[in-house]
C-alpha positions as CSV (number, residue, x, y, z in Angstrom):
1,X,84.8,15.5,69.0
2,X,83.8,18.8,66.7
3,X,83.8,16.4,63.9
4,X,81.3,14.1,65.3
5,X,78.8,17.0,66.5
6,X,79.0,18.3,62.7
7,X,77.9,15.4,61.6
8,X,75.4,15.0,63.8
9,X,74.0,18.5,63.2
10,X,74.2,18.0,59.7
11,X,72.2,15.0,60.2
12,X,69.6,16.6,62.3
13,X,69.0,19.5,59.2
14,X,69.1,17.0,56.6
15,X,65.9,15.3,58.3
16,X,64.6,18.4,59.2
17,X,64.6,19.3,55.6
18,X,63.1,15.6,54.7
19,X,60.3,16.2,56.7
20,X,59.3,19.9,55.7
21,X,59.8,18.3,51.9
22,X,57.2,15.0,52.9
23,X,54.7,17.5,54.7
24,X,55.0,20.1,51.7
25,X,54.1,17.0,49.5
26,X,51.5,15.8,51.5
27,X,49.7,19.3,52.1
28,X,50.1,19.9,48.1
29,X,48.1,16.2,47.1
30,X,45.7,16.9,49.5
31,X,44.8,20.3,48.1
32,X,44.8,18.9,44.7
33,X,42.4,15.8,45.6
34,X,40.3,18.5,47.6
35,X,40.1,20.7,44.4
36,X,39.5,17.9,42.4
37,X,36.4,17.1,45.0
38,X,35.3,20.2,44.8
39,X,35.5,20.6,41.2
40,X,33.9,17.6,40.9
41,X,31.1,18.4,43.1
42,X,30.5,21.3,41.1
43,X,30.3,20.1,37.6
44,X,27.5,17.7,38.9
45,X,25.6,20.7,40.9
46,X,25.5,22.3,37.1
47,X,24.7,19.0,35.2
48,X,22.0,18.6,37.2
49,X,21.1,22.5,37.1
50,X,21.2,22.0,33.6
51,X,18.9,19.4,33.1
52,X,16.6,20.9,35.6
53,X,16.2,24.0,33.2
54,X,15.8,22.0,29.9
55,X,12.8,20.8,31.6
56,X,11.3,23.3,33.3
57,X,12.2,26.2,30.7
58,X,10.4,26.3,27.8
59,X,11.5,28.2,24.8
60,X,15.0,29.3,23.5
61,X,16.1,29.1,27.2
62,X,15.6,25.4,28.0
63,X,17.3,25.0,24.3
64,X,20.1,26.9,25.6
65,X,20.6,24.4,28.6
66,X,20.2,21.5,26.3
67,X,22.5,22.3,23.9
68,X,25.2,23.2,27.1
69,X,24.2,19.7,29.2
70,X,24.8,17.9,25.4
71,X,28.2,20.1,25.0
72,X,29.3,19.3,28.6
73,X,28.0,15.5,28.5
74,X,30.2,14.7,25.2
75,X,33.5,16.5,25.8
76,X,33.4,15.4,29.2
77,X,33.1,11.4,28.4
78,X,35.6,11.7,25.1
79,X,37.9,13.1,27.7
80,X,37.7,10.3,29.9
81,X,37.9,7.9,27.1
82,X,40.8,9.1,26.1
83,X,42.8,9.2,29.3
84,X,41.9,5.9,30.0
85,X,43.5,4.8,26.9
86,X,46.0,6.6,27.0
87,X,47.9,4.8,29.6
88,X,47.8,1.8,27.8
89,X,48.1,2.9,24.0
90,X,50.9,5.9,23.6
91,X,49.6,6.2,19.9
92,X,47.0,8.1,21.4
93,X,48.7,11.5,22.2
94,X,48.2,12.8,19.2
95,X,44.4,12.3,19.4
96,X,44.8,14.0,22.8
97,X,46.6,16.3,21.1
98,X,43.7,16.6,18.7
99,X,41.1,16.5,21.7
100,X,42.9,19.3,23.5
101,X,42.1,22.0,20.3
102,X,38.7,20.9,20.0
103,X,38.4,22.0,23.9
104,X,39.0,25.1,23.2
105,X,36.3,25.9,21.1
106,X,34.1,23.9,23.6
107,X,35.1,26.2,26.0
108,X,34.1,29.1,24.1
109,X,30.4,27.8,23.0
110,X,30.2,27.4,26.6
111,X,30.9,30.5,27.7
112,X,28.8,32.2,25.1
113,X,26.1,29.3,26.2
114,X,26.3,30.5,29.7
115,X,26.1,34.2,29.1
116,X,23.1,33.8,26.7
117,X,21.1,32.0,29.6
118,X,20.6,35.6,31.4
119,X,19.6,37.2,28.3
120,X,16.5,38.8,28.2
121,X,15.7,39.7,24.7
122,X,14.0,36.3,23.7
123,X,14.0,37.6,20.0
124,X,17.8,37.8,19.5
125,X,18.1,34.6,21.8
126,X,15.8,33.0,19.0
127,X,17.9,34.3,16.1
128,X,21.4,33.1,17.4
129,X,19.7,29.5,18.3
130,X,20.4,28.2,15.0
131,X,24.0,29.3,14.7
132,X,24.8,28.0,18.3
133,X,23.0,24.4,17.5
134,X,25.2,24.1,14.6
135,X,28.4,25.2,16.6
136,X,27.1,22.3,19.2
137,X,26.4,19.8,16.7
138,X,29.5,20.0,14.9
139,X,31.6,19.9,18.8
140,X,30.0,17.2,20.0
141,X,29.9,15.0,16.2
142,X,33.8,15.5,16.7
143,X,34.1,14.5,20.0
144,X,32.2,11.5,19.9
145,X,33.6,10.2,16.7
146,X,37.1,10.2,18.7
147,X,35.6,8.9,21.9
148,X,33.9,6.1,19.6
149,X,37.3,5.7,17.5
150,X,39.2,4.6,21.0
151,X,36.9,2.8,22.0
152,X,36.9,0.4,18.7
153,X,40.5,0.9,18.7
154,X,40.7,-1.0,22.2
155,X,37.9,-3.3,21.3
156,X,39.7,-4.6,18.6
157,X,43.2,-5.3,20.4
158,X,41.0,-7.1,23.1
159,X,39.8,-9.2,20.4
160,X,43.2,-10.0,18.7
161,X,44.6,-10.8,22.7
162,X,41.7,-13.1,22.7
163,X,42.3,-14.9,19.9
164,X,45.7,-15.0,20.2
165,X,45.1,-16.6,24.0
166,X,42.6,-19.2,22.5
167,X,45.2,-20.7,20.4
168,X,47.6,-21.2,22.9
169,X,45.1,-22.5,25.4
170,X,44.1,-25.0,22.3
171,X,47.8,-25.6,22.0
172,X,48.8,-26.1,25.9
173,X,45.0,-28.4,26.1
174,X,46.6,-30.8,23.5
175,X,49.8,-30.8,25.3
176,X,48.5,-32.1,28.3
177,X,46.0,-34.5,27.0
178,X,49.7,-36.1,24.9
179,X,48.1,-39.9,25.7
180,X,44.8,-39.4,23.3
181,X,47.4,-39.1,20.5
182,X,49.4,-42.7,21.7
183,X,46.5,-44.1,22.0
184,X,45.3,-43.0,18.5
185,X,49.0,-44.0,17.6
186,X,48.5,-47.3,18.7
187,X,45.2,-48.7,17.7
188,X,45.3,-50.9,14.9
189,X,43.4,-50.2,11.2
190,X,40.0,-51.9,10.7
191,X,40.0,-54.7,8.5
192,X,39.4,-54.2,4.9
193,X,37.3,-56.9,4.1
194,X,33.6,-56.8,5.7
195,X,33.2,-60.6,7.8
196,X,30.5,-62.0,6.6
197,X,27.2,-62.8,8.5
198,X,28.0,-65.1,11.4
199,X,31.4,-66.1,10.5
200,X,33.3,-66.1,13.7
201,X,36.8,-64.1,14.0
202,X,38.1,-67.6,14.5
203,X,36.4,-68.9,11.1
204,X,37.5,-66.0,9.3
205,X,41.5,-66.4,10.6
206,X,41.3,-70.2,9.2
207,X,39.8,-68.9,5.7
208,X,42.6,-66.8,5.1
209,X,45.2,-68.8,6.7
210,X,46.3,-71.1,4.6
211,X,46.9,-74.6,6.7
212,X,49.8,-77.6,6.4
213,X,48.8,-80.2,3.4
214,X,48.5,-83.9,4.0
215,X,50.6,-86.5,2.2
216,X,47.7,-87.5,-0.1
217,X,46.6,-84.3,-1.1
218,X,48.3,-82.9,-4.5
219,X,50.5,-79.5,-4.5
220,X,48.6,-76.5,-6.0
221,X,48.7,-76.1,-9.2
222,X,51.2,-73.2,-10.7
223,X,48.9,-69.9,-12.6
224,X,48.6,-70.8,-16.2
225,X,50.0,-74.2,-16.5
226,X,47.9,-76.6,-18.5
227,X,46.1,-79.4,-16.8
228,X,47.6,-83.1,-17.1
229,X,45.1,-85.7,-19.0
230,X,44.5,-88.9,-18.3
231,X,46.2,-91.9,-19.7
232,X,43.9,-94.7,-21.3
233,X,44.1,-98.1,-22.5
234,X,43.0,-98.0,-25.5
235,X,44.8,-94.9,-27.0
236,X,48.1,-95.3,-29.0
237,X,51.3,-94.5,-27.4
238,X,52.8,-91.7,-29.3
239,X,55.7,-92.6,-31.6
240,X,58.5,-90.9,-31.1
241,X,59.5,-88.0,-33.4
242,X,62.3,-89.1,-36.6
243,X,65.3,-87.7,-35.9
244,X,66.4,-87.8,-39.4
């Protein structure tokens, strides 16, 4: 009797510990979708701050939020290029790897982006423009020859598949269409010789077909034999040779 109330109880705190393990789970993948959410929800508030500024901003500070929407725009979609492919290509962790250091110094030009939007000498925000355009420029040309890389990458496997598929829907098409080549098999070669104008198949089969001879009508001549002459009355009969 102790023996089966252990077991029970050990029962009972084994699915006690199930279910504090599930709910754990559950409350930890609902906080990370809600933080994704949210940090979602922010990146677009900031895009669209962004853009907001370039336009209405004239001057070193709408440059500022143009070079951080083009910055944000670029690293953001190479990103999402190359998780995508990721999960179907393992070659590409090294270009994530590759991705991952060139997000750090896209993180930086941010930052320094960001800070430079409160600045209020317009002078020295007008001097460092230059320097941060080419930092942005040389980020973003990076990123987007990888993002464009992946993409051609995949492009050109979806073409091989594609090719490869045709053929063997070509193949498996002539497979099950296998009487168009017995009946090619089995239809006999035209005639050589052209039939003449309105000679009748019948005609034509009695032309070449030689028929049976009568009794009265004398056997073909052999190829190259000479012709017999005829004998007449008044011609000598030929003496026969001297056998002496």
């Amino acid at each position: 009797m102790e023996t089966v109330i252990a077991v029970v109880a050990l029962l009972f705190l084994l699915l006690i510990g199930l279910g504090a393990y599930a709910t754990v789970k559950a409350v930890g993948a609902a906080r990370r979708g809600v933080d994704r959410t949210i940090t979602q929800a922010r990146r677009t508030v900031e895009d669209h701050t962004l853009r907001a500024k370039s336009f209405a901003q004239p001057g070193p500070a709408g440059e500022i939020a143009q070079l951080r929407l083009a910055l944000r725009t670029s690293m953001r979609a190479t990103q999402d290029a190359l998780h995508a492919g990721a999960a179907e290509d393992e070659s590409l962790k090294e270009s994530i790897g590759l991705f991952e250091r060139l997000s750090v110094h896209g993180r930086e030009l941010d930052a320094d982006l960001k800070r430079l939007e409160s600045e209020p000498d317009r002078a020295t925000l007008a001097a460092r423009l230059p320097g941060l355009r080419e930092r942005t420029e040389r980020i973003t040309r990076s990123a987007d020859a990888l993002r464009w890389a992946v993409r051609d990458r995949a492009r050109r496997f979806a073409d091989d598949d594609l090719g490869s598929l045709t053929a063997q829907i070509g193949i498996e098409a002539d497979a099950l269409r296998h009487w168009t080549r017995a009946d090619n098999a089995g239809t006999p070669p035209p005639s050589q010789e052209a039939p003449a104008p309105g000679d009748s198949p019948g005609r034509q089969d009695r032309r070449r077909t030689p028929g049976p001879r009568t009794a009265g009508e004398p056997a073909p001549q052999a190829i190259g034999s000479p012709p017999s002459r005829p004998a007449y009355p008044w011609q000598k009969k030929p003496r026969p040779e001297s056998t002496t």
